[in-house]
DRENVODREN-398620 format. One line per field, with one value per residue (C-alpha): x, y, z; chain; residue in three letters. Coordinates in pm, whole numbers, plus 32768, in hexadecimal, padded with zeros to 4 digits. Layout:
N
px	(X_...) .
py	(Y_...) .
pz	(Z_...) .
unit	(A_...) .
code	(Ala_...) .
***
This chain:
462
px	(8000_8057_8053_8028_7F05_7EE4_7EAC_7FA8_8098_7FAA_7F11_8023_8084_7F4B_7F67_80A0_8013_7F1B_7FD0_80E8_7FC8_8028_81C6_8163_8072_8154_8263_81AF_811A_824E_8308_81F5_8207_8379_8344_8231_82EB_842C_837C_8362_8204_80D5_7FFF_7ED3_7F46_7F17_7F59_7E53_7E00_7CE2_7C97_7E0D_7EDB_7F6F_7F67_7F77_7E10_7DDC_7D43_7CB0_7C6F_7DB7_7DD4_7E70_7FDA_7FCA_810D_810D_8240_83AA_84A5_8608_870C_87B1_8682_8687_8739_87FB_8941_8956_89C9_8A5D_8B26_8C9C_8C47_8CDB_8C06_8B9F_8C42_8C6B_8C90_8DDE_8E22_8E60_8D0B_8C3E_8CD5_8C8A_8B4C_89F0_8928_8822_8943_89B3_8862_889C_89D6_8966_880D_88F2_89D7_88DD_881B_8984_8975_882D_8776_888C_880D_873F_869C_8609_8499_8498_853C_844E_82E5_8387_8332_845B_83AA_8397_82B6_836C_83B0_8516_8482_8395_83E1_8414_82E5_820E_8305_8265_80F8_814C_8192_8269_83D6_844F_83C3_8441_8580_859A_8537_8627_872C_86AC_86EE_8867_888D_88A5_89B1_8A56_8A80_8ACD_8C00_8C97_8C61_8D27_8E3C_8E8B_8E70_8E6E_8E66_8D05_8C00_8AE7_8A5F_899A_8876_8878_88D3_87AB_86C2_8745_874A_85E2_8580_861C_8591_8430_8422_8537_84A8_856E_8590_85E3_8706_86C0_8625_86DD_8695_856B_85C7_84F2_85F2_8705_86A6_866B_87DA_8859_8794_87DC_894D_89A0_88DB_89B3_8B00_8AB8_8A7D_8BBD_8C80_8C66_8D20_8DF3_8E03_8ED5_8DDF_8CBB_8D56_8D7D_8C12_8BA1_8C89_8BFF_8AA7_8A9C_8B95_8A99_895F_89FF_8A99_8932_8887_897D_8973_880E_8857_894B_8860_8779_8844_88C2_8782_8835_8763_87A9_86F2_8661_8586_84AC_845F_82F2_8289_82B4_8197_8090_7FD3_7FCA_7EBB_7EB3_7EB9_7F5E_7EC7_800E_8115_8285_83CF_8536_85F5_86DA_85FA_86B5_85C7_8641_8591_8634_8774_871A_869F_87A5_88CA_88FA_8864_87F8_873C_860A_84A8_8379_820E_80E8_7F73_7F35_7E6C_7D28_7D4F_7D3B_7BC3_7BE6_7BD1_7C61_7DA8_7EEF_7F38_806D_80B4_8185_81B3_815D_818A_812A_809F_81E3_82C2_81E8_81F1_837F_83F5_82AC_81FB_80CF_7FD9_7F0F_7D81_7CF6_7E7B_7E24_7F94_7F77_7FE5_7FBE_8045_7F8E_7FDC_7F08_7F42_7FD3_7ED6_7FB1_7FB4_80F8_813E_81EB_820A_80A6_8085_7F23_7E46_7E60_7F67_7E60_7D9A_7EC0_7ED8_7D8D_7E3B_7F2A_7F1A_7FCA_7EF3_8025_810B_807A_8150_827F_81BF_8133_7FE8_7FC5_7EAE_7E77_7DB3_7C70_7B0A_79B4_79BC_7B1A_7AB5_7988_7A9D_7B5B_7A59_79D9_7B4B_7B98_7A33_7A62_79FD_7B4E_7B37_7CAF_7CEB_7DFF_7ECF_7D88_7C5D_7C09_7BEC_7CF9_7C5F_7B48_7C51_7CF8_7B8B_7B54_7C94_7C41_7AE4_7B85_7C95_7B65_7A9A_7BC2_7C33_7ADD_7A97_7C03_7BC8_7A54_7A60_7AD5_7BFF_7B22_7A55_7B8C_7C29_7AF7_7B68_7CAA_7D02_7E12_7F18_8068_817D_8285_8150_80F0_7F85_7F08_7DC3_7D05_7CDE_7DD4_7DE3_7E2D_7E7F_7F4C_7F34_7E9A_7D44_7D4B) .
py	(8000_815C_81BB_80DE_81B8_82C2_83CE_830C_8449_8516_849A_844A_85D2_8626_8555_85B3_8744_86D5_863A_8752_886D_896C_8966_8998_8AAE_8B3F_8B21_8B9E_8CC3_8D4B_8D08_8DCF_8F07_8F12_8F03_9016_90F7_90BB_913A_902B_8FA8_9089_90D8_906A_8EF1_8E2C_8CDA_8BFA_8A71_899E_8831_885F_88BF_8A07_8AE7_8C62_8D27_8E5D_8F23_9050_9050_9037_90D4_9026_901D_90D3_90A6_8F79_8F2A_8FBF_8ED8_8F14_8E47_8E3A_8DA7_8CA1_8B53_8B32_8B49_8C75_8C14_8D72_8DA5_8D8D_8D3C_8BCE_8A93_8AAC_8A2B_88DA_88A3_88AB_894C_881E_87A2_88C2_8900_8792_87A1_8801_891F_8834_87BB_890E_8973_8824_8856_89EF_893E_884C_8977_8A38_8912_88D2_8A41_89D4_8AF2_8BD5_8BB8_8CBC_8BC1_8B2E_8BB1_8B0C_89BA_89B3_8988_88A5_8744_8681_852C_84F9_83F5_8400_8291_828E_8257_8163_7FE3_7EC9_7E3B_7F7C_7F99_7E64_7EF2_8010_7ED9_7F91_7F03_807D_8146_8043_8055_81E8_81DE_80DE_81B1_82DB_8266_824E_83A2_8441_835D_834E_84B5_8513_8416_84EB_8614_855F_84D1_8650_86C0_85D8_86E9_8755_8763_872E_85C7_84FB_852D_869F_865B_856D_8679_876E_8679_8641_87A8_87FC_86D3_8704_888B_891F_89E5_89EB_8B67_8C17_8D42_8DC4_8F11_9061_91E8_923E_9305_941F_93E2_93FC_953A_95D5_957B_9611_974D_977B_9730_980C_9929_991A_98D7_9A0E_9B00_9A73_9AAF_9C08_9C35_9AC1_9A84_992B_98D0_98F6_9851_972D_9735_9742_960D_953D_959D_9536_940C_938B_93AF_92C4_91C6_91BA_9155_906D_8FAA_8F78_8F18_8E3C_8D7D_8D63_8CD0_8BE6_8B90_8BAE_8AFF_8ACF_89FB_8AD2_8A61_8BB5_8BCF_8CB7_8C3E_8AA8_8B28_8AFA_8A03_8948_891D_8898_8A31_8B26_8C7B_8D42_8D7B_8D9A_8E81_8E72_8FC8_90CB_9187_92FC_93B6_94B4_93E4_92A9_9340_93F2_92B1_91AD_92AB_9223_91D6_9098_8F7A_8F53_8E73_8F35_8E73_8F1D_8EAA_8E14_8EEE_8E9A_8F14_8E7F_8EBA_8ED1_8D8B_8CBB_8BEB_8C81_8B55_8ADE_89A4_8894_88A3_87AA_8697_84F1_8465_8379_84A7_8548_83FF_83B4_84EF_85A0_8469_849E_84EA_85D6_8567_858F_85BB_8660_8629_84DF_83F4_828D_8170_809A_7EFF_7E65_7D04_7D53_7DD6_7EDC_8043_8148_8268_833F_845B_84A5_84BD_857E_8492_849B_83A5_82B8_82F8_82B3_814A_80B0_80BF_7FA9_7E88_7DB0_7DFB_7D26_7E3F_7F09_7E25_7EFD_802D_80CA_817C_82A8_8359_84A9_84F4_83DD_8466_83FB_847F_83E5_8293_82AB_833D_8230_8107_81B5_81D2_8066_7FB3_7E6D_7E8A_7E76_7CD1_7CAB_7B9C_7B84_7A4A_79D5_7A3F_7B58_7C9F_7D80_7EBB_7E20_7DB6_7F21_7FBB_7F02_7F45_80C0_80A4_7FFC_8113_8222_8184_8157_8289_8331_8237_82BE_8446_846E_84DF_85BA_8577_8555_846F_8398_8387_82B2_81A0_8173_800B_7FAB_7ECC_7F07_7F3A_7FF6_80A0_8120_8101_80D5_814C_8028_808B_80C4_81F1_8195_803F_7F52_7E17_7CF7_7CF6_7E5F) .
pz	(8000_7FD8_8144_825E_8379_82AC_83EE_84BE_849E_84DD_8606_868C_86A3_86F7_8831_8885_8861_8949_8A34_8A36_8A00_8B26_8ACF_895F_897A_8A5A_89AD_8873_88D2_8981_87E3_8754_885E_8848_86B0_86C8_87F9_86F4_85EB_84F9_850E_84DA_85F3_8509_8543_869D_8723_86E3_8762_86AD_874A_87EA_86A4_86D6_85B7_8560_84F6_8484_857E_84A3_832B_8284_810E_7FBB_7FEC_811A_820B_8333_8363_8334_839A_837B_832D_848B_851E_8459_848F_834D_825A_8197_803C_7FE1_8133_8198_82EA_8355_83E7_856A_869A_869B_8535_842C_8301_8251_829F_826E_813E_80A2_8123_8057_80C7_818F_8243_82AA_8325_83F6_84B4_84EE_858A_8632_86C8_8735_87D2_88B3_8936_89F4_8A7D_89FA_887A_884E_8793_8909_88EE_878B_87BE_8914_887D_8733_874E_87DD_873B_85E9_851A_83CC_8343_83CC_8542_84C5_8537_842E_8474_841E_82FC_8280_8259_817B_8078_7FA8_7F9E_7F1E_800C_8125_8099_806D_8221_8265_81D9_827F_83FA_8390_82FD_8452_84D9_83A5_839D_84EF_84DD_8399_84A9_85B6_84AA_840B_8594_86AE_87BD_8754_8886_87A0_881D_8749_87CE_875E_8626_8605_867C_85A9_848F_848C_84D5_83A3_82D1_8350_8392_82B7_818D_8049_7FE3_7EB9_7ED6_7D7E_7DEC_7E90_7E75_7D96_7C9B_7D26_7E6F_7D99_7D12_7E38_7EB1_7D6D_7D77_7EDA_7EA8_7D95_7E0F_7F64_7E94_7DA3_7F09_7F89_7E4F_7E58_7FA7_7FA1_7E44_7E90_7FB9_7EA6_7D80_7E86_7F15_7D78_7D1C_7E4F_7E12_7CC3_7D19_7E14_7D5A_7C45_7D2F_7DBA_7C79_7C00_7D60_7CFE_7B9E_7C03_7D05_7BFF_7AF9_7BCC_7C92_7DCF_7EE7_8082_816F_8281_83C9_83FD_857C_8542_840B_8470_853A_842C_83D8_828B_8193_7FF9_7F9C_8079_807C_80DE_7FB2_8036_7FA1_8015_7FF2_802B_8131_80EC_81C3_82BB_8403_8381_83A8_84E1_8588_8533_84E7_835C_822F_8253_817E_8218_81D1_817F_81A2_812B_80FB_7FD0_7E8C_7F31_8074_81D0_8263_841D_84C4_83C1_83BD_8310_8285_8181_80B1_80CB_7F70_7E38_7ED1_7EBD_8001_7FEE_7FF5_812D_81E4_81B5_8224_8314_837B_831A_8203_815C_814E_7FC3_7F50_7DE3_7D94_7DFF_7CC3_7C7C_7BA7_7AF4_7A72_799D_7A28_7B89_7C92_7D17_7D60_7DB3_7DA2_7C6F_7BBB_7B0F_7972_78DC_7876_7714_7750_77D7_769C_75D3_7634_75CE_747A_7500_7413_7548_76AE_770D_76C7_77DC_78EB_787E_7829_7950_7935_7A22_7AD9_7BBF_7C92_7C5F_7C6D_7BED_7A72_7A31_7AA4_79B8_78AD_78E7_78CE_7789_76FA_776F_772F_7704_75BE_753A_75AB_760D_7716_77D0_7829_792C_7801_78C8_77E4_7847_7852_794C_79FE_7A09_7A4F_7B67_7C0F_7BF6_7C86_7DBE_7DC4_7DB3_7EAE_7FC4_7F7C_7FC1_80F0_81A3_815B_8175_829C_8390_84A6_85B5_84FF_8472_85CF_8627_8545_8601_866C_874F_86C7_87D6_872B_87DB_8882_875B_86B7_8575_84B3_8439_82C6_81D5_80D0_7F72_7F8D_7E8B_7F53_7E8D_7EF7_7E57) .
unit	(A_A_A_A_A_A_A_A_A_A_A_A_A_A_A_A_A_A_A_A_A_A_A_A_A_A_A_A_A_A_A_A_A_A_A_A_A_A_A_A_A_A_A_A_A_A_A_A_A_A_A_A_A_A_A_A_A_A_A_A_A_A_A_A_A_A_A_A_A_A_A_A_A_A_A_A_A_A_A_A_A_A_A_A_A_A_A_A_A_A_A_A_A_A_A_A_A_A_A_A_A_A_A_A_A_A_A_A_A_A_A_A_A_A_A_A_A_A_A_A_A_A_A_A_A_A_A_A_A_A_A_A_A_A_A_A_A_A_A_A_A_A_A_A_A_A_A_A_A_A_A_A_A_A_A_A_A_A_A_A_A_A_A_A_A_A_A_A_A_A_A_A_A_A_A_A_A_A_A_A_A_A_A_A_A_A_A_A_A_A_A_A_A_A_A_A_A_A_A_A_A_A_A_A_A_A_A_A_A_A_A_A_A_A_A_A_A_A_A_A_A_A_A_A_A_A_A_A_A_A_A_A_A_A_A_A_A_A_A_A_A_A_A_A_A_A_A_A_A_A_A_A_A_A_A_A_A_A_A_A_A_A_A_A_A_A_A_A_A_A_A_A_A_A_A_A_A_A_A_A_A_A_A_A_A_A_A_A_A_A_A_A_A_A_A_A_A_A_A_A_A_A_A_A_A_A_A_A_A_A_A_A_A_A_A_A_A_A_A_A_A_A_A_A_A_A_A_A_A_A_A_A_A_A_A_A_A_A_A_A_A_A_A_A_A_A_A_A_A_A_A_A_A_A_A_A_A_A_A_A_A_A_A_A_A_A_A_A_A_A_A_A_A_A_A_A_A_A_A_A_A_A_A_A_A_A_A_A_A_A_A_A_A_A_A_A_A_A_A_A_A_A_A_A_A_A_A_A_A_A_A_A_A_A_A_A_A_A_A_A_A_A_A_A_A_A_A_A_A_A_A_A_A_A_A_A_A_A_A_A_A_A_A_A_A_A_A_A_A_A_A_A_A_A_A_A_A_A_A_A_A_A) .
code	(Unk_Unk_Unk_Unk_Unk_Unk_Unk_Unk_Unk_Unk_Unk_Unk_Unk_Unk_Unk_Unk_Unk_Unk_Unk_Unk_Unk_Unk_Unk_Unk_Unk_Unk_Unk_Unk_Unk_Unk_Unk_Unk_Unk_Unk_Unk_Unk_Unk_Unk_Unk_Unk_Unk_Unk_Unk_Unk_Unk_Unk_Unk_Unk_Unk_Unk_Unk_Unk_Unk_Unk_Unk_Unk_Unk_Unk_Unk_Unk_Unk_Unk_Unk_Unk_Unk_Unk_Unk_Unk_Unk_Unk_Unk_Unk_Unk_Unk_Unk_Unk_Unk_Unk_Unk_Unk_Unk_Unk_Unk_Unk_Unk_Unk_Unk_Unk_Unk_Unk_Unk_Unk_Unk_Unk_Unk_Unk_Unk_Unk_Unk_Unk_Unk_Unk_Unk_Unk_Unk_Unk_Unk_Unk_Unk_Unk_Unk_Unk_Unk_Unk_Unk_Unk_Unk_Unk_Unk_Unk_Unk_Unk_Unk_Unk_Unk_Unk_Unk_Unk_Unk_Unk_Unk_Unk_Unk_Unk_Unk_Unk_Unk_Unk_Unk_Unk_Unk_Unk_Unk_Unk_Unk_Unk_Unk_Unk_Unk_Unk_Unk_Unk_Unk_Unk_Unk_Unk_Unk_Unk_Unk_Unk_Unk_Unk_Unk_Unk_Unk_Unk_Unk_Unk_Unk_Unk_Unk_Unk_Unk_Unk_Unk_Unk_Unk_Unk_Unk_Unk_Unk_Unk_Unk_Unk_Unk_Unk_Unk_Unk_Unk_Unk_Unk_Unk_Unk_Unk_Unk_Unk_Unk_Unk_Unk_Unk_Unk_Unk_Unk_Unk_Unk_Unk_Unk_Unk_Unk_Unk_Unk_Unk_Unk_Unk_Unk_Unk_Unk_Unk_Unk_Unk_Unk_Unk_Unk_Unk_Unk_Unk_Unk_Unk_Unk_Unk_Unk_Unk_Unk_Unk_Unk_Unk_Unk_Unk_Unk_Unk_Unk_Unk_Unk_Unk_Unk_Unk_Unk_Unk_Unk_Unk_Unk_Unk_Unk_Unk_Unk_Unk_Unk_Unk_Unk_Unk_Unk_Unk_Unk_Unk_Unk_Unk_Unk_Unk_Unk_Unk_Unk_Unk_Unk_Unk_Unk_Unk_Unk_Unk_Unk_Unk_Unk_Unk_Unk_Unk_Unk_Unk_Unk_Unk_Unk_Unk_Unk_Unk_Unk_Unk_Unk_Unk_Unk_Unk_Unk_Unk_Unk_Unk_Unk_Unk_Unk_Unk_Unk_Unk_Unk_Unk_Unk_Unk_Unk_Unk_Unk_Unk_Unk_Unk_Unk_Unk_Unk_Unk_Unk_Unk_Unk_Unk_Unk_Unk_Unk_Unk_Unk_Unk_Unk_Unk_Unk_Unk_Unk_Unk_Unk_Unk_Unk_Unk_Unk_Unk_Unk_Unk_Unk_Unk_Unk_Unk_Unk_Unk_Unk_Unk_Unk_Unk_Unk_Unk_Unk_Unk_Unk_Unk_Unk_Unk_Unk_Unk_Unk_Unk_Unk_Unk_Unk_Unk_Unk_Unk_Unk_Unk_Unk_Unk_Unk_Unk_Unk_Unk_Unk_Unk_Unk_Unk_Unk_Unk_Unk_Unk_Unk_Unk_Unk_Unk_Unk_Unk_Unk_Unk_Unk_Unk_Unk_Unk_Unk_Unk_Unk_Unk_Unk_Unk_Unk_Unk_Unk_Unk_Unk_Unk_Unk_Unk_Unk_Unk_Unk_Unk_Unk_Unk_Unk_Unk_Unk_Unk_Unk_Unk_Unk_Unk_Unk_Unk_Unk_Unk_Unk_Unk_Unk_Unk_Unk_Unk_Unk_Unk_Unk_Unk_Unk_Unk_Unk_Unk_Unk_Unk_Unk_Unk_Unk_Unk_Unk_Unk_Unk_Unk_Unk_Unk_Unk_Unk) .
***
C-alpha cells in the first residue's frame, strides 16, 4: 500500500500537542510576542489553537499582499550561501565546506541546540516537537504494512543518515561537543521543518534608484567644498547600486537556494493552497538598518491576492507533493492529496506512487495492438474522481475483447482496479479527523497505534 494508517503521523502529533498543551502554548505565545514586540510580525496576526494544533490567525481583516511577517536573516536557523562567514562552533572547515546546503542548516541547528538556553533560538526549539513520526523511526514490522519494498528501503536508509553524518563531523573534528543526539534533533528539524528558499531577489529597482538619487545628490553638495571627498561618495554610490543588481542577477542565474528553519512562520499551519505569498530580499529600509544595525537579507510573508478575512488561519503549503514523499520525510499525510499520483499494471494488482502524466496518455494506449505491452508500459493517473472513472471505463470498454493470459479482458481488469482505488480512497478521506480518529484500532507496536483502514492501497485484494 501506499501508506500504512494514513493519520498515524498526524495523530500521533496531535496527541503529543495534547499531552504537552500548557509548555507549547506557553512556549508559543511568548515566540510570537517577542516576534511582534521585535517588530517582525504584524499586530493584525495572533496565536491561535484549534482541537490542540497551534496555529497563527489573523485577528483583523488583512488586505492582498498586505505585510505579516518580516523576518530577517539572523533569526533564522540557516547557512547563508553568499557569506564569508565560517561554519559554527563545533564544526571544521573541511566539513562544512564538503557539505550540501541541507547539511549546513544541520550542524548550525545542531550548534545552536548545544548552547541550550543560551541559543537565542530557546523559545523556538522549546514548543518544536522533540518526537518525530517520519518513516526513519518507524519499526520493521510497521515497515512491512506500507508494502512497498522502495519506500521501505528509502526509510531504512534514512535512520543511518544521522549517524552516518555525525561520524564525518567527529572524523574532520573529534573535539566537537555536539553529541549525537543533537545532531539527530537538528537533523530532523531540518528534514521535516526546513523550507527550501530561493535567494534570487535583492533591492527593487525603485530601491535602487532611490540609493542612486540620494547618493549623487549628496556627492554633487560635497564636491563643491571636498571635491575628492565627493568624487569618492559619487564612485561608491554608483559602485554600490551596480554591485547590488548584479548580486541579484547572479542569484538568479544560478538559482542559488539555502535551507532555512523559520522560528515565526513554522508557526502556521498547513493546508493544499496557502493563502500567504512569501519574498526573500535585500530589506534597504532606513528601520531595517536602524533595528539590526545592517542591511540584511530578510523573509517577507504577505497575505495572499485574495486577502485574509479575521478569524481565519494564515495558512502555507507543504508544497506539490505525493503522500509517499509527506509520509517518508513528515510522517504523515495529506487527506484528498490532489497531487497524489498513482501507477497503474495491467496484470499486477498494485498501486504506488509516481510522478503523474495528463491523461491523454491513458487515451493513447487503447490503441495498443498488445494489452500485454502495458506490463512494461506504465499507465498513469492523478488525482481519481467520479467523471474519470466513467472516462476511463468508456475509453477502456471491454469492447475492444483482449484477454489477458487468465481470459479476463484487460481493460475490465484495469477498470476494476480503479473503482477499488476510488472507493478506498473516498472511504479514508470522507471524513473529518475527529470522525477518522474513531476508526482507530490498537495493534502495540512499540506503543504505537495504527488506524484500521488503509489509504490508497496496492495490496492484492486491491
Amino acid at each position: 500500500m501506499l501508506v500504512c494508517a494514513a493519520l498515524k503521523g498526524t495523530f500521533r502529533k496531535l496527541v503529543w500537542l495534547l499531552l504537552k498543551s500548557a509548555l507549547t502554548i506557553s512556549a508559543q505565545a511568548a515566540n510570537l510576542e517577542h516576534a511582534q514586540d521585535a517588530g517582525a510580525m504584524s499586530p493584525k496576526c495572533g496565536m491561535s489553537i484549534v482541537d490542540g494544533i497551534r496555529g497563527i490567525q489573523a485577528l483583523e481583516d488583512l488586505q492582498p499582499h498586505e505585510l505579516l511577517v518580516q523576518l530577517p536573516f539572523s533569526s533564522m536557523i540557516a547557512a547563508q550561501p553568499w557569506s564569508f562567514k565560517g561554519p559554527p562552533t563545533g564544526v571544521s572547515q573541511k566539513y562544512w565546506a564538503a557539505s550540501t546546503m541541507s547539511m549546513r542548516a544541520v550542524a548550525v541547528a545542531a550548534a545552536e541546540l548545544h548552547q541550550g538556553s543560551a541559543s537565542k533560538f530557546a523559545a523556538y526549539f522549546a514548543h518544536v516537537p522533540v518526537a518525530f513520526d517520519s518513516l526513519g523511526y518507524w519499526t520493521d514490522e510497521e515497515l512491512q504494512e506500507l508494502q512497498d519494498a522502495d519506500l521501505i528501503a528509502q526509510a531504512k536508509a534514512k535512520r543511518f543518515v544521522p549517524q552516518q553524518e555525525f561520524e564525518r563531523l567527529k572524523a574532520s573534528q573529534p573535539s566537537t561537543a555536539i553529541t549525537l543526539t543533537e545532531w539527530q534533533r537538528a537533523t530532523e528539524l531540518v528534514v521535516s521543518r526546513a523550507f527550501a528558499i530561493s535567494v534570487n531577489s535583492g533591492p527593487s529597482v525603485s530601491e535602487v534608484t532611490a540609493l542612486l538619487t540620494m547618493g549623487i545628490s549628496l556627492a554633487m553638495w560635497l564636491w563643491r567644498s571636498h571635491p575628492i571627498a565627493g568624487k569618492w561618495l559619487l564612485a561608491g554610490t554608483l559602485s554600490t547600486a551596480v554591485a547590488s543588481r548584479a548580486v541579484v542577477v547572479a542569484f538568479a542565474l544560478y538559482d542559488v537556494k539555502t535551507i532555512a528553519l523559520l522560528p515565526i512562520i513554522d508557526d502556521l499551519n498547513h493546508a493544499l493552497v496557502a493563502n500567504v505569498e512569501s519574498r526573500l530580499t535585500i530589506k534597504s529600509s532606513w528601520q531595517m538598518l536602524w533595528e539590526y544595525g545592517r542591511w540584511e537579507q530578510a523573509l517577507e510573508l504577505k497575505a495572499g491576492a485574495a486577502g485574509i478575512p479575521a478569524g481565519h488561519q494564515v495558512v502555507t503549503t507543504y508544497g506539490n507533493h505525493s503522500s509517499a514523499f509527506l509520509l517518508l520525510n513528515y510522517g504523515f499525510v495529506v487527506p484528498d492529496n490532489p497531487f497524489q499520483p498513482y501507477i497503474l499494471h495491467a496484470f499486477r494488482e498494485q498501486v504506488e506512487a509516481a510522478s503523474g502524466l495528463l491523461p491523454a496518455r491513458l487515451k493513447a494506449m487503447q490503441g495498443l495492438p498488445d494489452w500485454s505491452r502495458l506490463e512494461q508500459v506504465p499507465l498513469y493517473w492523478q488525482g481519481f474522481r467520479q467523471a474519470d472513472l466513467a472516462a476511463l471505463q468508456r475509453i477502456l470498454s471491454p469492447a475492444h475483447h483482449h484477454s489477458t493470459s487468465q481470459g479476463e479482458p484487460a481493460e475490465v481488469h484495469m477498470v476494476q482496479v480503479l473503482r477499488n482505488i476510488l472507493a478506498r480512497e473516498r472511504a479514508s478521506w470522507s471524513s473529518s479527523l475527529k470522525q477518522d480518529l474513531s476508526l482507530l484500532a490498537a495493534t502495540p507496536s512499540n506503543g504505537r497505534r495504527h488506524l484500521a483502514y488503509r489509504a490508497a492501497s496496492k495490496s492484492a485484494n486491491c
